[in-house]
C-alpha positions, 0 to 999 in steps of 0.5 A: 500500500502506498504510503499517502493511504496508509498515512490516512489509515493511521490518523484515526488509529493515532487518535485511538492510541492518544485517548488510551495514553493519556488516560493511563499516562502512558505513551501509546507504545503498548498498543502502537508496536503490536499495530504497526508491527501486524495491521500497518507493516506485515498486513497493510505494507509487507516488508518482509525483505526486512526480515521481521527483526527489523520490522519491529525495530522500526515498530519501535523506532516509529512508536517512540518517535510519535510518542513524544507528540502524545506526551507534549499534547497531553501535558498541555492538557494535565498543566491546564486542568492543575494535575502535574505534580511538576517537583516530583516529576522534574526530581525524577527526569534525571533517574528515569533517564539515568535508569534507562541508560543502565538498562540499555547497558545491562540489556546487551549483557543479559540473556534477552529471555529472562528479561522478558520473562522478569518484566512479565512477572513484573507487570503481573505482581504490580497489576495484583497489588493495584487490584488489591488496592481498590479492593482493600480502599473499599472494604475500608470504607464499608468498616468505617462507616460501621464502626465509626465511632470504634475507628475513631476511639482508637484513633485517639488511643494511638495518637496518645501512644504516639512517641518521639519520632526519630531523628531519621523519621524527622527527616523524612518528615521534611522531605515529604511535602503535604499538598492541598490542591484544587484543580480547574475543575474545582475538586479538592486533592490533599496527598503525601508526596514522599519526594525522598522516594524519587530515585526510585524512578531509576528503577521505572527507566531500568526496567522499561528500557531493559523491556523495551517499552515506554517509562509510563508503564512502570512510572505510574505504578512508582509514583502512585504507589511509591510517591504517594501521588493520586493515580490521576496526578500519577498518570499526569505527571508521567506523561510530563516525565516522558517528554524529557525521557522520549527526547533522550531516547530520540536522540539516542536513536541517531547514532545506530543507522538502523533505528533512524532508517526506521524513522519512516516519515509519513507514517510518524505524521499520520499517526502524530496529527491523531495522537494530538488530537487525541491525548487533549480528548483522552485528558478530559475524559480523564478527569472525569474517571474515579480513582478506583476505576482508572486503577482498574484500567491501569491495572488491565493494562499492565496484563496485557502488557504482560501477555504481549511481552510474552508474545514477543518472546515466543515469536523471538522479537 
């Protein structure tokens, strides 16, 4: 197929990966490489004089290219409804991308197999423990509403038990920033965000770049879970991170002649016009998700992933 048709093809398909990635604040990679690698390249433009190694590498090379365009859109829309934790995401840039140039380096030393296999078990635990958050936040809620006044006698007990905190924990106290916001929409949000936890976005950038996927998959999880972010400001504040990450990574891609090869032009345009007008659509509809049921999402995500992840390795990509 000519590439005018397929840039055509693309737009609406961009606008599809757009809505989906900046309502889970990833890329789009997770669902724009298996496109491009089976509905664009091997069904729509067969290339199999490549070889399918390198079809997928340019998958891949085209996918992080257009997802710069989804990160910028997005984190115009999330700046202005007020949902970007900007410290936090600013104090994890350097680990995430720092992280990402350890993976790519370990990559190359370890068996690609059990990489694959780690990521999997990864995204599968990661998945269980969001699940088991939304369970255990419900179960919560029911208990406090029947033993209202139980929970709040004890809560008085443990705050007259309360010791001396140390000086560690006085420290750690001074490195988390407690933050009353209200967005544009006019909802409160009151969180922790333990910016002493930060560095642990090395290990989002390890392992996204040891699996070869966007930071977003792991990022979310680590600022949610770790940080101490709601799942919207997470979701928000990943795709702000994945400007600085995905420019590195574009960057990177011009030194092998391979990956800039793979950047074919006409499919990053197709794909970029929808990704933008989607990602400002998938921002607003954000907003209007709950946090249980975007955790849900998110959660459903991670699984896929996995089972894509396993895919490629029993196809040896």
């Amino acid at each position: 197929m000519e590439p005018l048709s397929v840039f055509f093809i693309l737009i609406p398909i961009g606008l599809a990966v757009g809505i989906f990635a900046a309502i889970t604040g990833l890329g789009g990679g997770v669902l724009m490489v298996p496109i491009l690698f089976y509905a664009v390249f091997l069904m729509f433009d067969p290339t199999t004089a490549y070889g399918i190694i390198d079809v997928f590498k340019y998958a891949t090379t085209i996918s992080s290219t257009v997802i710069l365009f989804t990160a910028i859109s997005a984190t115009i829309a999330f700046s202005f409804q007020k949902r970007i934790d900007y410290l936090v995401g600013i104090l994890s840039v350097p680990f995430t991308i720092a992280g990402s140039y350890l993976g790519k380096f370990t990559q190359s030393k370890i068996d690609e197999v059990y990489v694959l296999i780690f990521f999997a078990i990864l995204l599968m635990l990661t998945a269980i423990r969001m699940l088991y958050k939304v369970i255990n936040s419900r179960r919560k809620e029911k208990l406090e509403a029947v033993n209202e006044n139980v929970i709040s006698n004890d809560q008085k007990e443990n705050e007259l038990s309360k010791e001396e905190p140390t000086r560690f924990k006085l420290l750690l106290n001074k490195l988390t920033l407690e933050k009353d916001i209200e967005d544009r929409s006019g909802e409160k949000w009151s969180y922790k965000a333990r910016l002493y936890l930060t560095p642990i976005a090395i290990v989002g950038g390890f392992v996204a770049s040891m699996a070869g996927v966007g930071g977003g998959i792991v990022m979310v999880p680590v600022l949610h879970i770790f940080v101490g972010l709601p799942i919207h400001f997470s979701t928000a504040t990943s795709v702000f991170i994945m400007i600085f990450t995905k420019s590195t990574t574009i960057i990177s891609a011009y030194t092998t002649s391979i990956e800039t090869t793979g950047i074919w032009w006409p499919y990053v345009a197709g794909l970029a016009i929808g990704i933008v007008a989607g990602a400002q659509i998938g921002a607003r509809l954000a907003r209007k998700i709950k946090a249980d049921p975007l955790k849900i999402i998110f959660a459903t995500v991670l699984v896929l992933v996995s089972i894509w992840t396993i895919i490629q390795w029993q196809l040896g990509i």
